[in-house]
C-alpha positions, 0 to 999 in steps of 0.5 A: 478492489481486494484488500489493501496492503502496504509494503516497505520497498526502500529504506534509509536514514533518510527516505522511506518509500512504501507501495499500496497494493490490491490484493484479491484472491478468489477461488471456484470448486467443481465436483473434482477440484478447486482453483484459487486467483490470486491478482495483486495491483499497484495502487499508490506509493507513498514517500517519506522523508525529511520534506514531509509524507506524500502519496502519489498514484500510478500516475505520478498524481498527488493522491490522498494520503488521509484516506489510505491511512483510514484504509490501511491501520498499519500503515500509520506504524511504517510511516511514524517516524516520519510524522512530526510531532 
């Protein structure tokens, strides 16, 4: 698994759902020239709204949302206002 980002896919006054992604990037070099791959993958999507923050994978499964935020430091800005105090 490549580095993990979080991107923001909806948002209203209510509802905010984020996508957790895979990304890896790799790159080979011969004598004439270079190639760069680039794969993104889909790892979880995290739904927040009045009922609370929750995580669900690619399968529709509850998955762990403490170890993403442990994974992904920005994610806890996107999801603040959601957070009860």
């Amino acid at each position: 698994m490549g580095k993990l980002r979080a991107t923001e896919i909806f948002n209203n006054a209510r509802h905010r759902l984020i996508a957790i992604e895979s990304v890896d990037f790799r790159y080979s070099q011969t004598s004439t020239n270079c190639r760069l791959y680039g794969n993104t993958e889909p790892i979880a999507v995290i739904v927040c709204g009045p009922d609370g923050i929750y995580a669900l994978d690619m399968e529709a499964k509850l998955t762990m949302l403490d170890q993403l935020r442990r994974d992904i430091p920005e994610l806890d800005a996107i999801i603040a206002p959601f957070t009860k105090a």
